[in-house]
N, C-alpha and C positions, 0 to 999 in steps of 0.2 A: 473032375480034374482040379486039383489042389492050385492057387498064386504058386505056390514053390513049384510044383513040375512045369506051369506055364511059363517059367520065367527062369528055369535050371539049360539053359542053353548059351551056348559061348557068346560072350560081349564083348566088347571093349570100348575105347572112347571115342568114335566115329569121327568128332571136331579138332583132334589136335592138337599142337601147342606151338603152333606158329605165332609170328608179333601179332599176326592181322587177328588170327582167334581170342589174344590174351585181350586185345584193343575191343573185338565187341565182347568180350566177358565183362569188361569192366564197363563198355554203356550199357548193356542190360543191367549189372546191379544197380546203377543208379536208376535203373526205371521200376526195380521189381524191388529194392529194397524198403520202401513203407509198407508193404505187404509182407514180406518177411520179418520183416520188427515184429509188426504187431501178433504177426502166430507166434513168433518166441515170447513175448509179452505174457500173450495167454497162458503158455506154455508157463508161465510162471521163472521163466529165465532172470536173475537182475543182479546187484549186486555184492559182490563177495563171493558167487561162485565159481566151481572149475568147470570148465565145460569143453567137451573132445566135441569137434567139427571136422566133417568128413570132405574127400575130394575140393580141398583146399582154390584149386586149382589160382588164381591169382592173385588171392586173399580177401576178397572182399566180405564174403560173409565171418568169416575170421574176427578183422575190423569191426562189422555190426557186432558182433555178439561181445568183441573188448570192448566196444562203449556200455554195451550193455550191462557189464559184472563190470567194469571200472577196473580200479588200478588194484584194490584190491581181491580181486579176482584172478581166474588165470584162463589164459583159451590156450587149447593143445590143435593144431590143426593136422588133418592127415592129405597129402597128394604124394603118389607115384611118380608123377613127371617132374626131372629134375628142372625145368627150365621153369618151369611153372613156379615152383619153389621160389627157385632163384629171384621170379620174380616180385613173388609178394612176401618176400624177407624184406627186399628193399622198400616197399609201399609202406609195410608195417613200421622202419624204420623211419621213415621218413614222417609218418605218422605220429610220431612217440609213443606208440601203444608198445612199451617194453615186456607187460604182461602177456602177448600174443607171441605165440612160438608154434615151430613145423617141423613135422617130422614124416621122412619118405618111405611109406610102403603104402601095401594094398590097403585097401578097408577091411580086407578081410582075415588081416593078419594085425589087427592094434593089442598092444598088450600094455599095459600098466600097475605099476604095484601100487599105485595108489588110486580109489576110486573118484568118478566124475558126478556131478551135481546134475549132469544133463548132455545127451547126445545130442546133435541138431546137425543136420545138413539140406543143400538144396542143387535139385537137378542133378543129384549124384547116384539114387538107386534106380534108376530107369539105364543107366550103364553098367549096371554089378550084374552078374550071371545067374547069381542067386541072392536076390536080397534079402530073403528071409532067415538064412543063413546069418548071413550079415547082422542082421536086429537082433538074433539071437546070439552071438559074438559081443556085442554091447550092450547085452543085457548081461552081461557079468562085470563088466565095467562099470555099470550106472550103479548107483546106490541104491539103495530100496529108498522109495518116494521121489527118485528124480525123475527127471522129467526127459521125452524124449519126441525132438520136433523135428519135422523133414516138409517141404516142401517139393514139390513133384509135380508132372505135367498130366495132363490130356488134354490129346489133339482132335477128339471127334467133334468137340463144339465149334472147336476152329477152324474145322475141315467144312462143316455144316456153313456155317456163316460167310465162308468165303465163296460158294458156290454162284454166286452171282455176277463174279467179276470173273472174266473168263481164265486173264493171264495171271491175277491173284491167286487163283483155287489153282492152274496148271501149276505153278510156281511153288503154290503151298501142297500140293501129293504129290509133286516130284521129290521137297523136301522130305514128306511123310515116309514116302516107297525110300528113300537112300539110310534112313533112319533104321527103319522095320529091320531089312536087310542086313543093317550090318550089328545086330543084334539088339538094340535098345528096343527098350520097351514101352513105347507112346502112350499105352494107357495106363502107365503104371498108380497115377495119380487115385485113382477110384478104388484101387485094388490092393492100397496099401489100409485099409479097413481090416479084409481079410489077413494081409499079411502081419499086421503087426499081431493078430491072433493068434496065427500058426507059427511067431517068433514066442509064444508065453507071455505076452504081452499083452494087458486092459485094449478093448477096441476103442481107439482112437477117435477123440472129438476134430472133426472134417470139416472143412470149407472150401466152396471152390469161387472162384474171382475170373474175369477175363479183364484185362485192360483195353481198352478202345480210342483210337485216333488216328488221323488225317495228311498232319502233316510230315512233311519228308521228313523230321529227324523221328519220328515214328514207324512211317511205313520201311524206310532200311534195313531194319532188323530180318526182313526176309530175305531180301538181297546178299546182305552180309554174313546170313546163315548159312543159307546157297553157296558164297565164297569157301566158306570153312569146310564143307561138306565136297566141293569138287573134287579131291582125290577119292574120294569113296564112289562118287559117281560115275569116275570111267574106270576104276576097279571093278564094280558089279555090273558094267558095261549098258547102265542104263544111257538116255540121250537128253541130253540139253537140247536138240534140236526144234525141239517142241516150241521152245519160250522166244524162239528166235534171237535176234545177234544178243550175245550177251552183254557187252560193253552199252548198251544203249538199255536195255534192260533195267534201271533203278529209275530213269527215267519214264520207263512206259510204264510201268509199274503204279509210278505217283500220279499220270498223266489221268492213271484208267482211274485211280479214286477219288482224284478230283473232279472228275468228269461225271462220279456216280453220285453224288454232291450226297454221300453218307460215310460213317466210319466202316474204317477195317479194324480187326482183332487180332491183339496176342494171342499165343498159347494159351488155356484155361490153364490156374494156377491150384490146385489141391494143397491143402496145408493139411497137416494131422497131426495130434499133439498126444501124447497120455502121459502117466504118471504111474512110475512102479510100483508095484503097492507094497506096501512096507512087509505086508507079513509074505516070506515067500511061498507060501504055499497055494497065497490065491491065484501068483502070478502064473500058476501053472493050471489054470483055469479059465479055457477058451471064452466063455460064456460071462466071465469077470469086467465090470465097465469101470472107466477111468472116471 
């Protein structure tokens, strides 16, 4: 079975686009954003050039990537949800990064008459139905020799590691199960190896990272993922009951890893970067390395 048939099945964005969602999108980039710098780094990302970013959603990778190509550069970003938009026109502005601009459709629908120096998005094709598709779509867009960089999840080292704290690991495959379910794809991190192959694109140079720590403005992130995710959970009619009250929950939570006097783990973070190769005939050659 092919990444594209495993991963050709209906999606969409399970988290929403409520204040509370747009509020933890913006503390997770500041926690994951040194790590995404530097895959785009690698990636060869800087300045002067154009570069189309996908699933916008707040604007924060948007931001990175305008410091990163500067003023004179340009970033195009893509999100579907208009409030989302709405909301990181205003951050951008407030910003002064007047070279960052949004534009609303799917990912799977970007068109441009002018080409891009580099694709780059994050946590965004683990919710596309097909994202091979997808890569393939903006590899007509990319130039020959740009560059194309995505960061992406897997949850099985984080599933593995949390198995020790009872209501941590409950907490963390209750998230997993409401994810799976509602179409995303949690290992899509590993698997965009093969995919960027089966988009005509160089196999991609990989890395994967977990973050680790203790304190409560770290261990939250589960909590508040949980939050964003509870209309999906009595939609698929799974049960919270398991984790007990939930209002006291962020509390018993922190209480249980300090009590384990060790860290707890992010999501593992996969980065994969390549580069199109100028002459296009290689690029249509699976077996071709970036």
């Amino acid at each position: 079975m092919t990444a594209s048939s495993r991963t050709s099945r209906s999606s969409h964005y399970a988290l929403g686009s409520s204040d509370a969602e747009h509020e933890r999108l913006i503390w997770q980039a500041e926690r994951v954003a040194p790590l995404t710098e530097r895959l785009f780094r690698e990636a060869g990302i800087g300045l002067g050039q154009r570069v189309l970013e996908l699933g916008s959603g707040t604007g924060d990778v948007a931001m990175l990537v305008g410091r990163l190509v500067g003023s004179s550069g340009e970033v195009v970003g893509v999100e579907r949800d208009s409030r989302s938009i709405a909301r990181a026109r205003v951050r951008v502005a407030e910003a002064g990064l007047h070279h960052v601009s949004f534009t609303q459709c799917d990912v799977s629908q970007v068109r441009s008459a002018k080409p891009f120096d580099a694709a780059v998005g994050r946590f965004i094709l683990q919710f596309v139905a097909d994202p091979v598709a997808v890569l393939r779509g903006l590899s007509q867009l990319v130039r020959p020799g740009g560059a194309f960089a995505f960061h992406e999840v897997s949850y099985a080292p984080f599933l593995a590691l949390s198995a020790d704290l009872p209501l941590w690991s409950a907490t963390a495959f209750l998230l997993h199960e409401t994810l799976q379910r509602s179409g995303a794809n949690t290992e899509i991190g590993v698997a965009l190896h093969q995919m960027f192959q089966e988009a005509g694109l160089p196999a991609p140079i990989m890395r994967m990272e977990m973050m680790l720590g203790r304190d409560p403005d770290f261990t939250r992130w589960l909590y508040d993922l949980l939050c964003s995710l509870q209309p999906q959970i009595h939609q698929l009619k799974l049960s919270l009951e398991r984790l007990g009250d939930f209002d006291t929950l962020p509390n018993r939570l922190q209480g249980e890893v300090t009590a384990s006097k060790t860290v707890v783990a992010f999501v593992a973070l996969v980065g994969a970067w390549c580069h199109k190769p100028k002459d296009e005939a290689v690029a249509m050659d699976p077996g071709a390395k970036g």
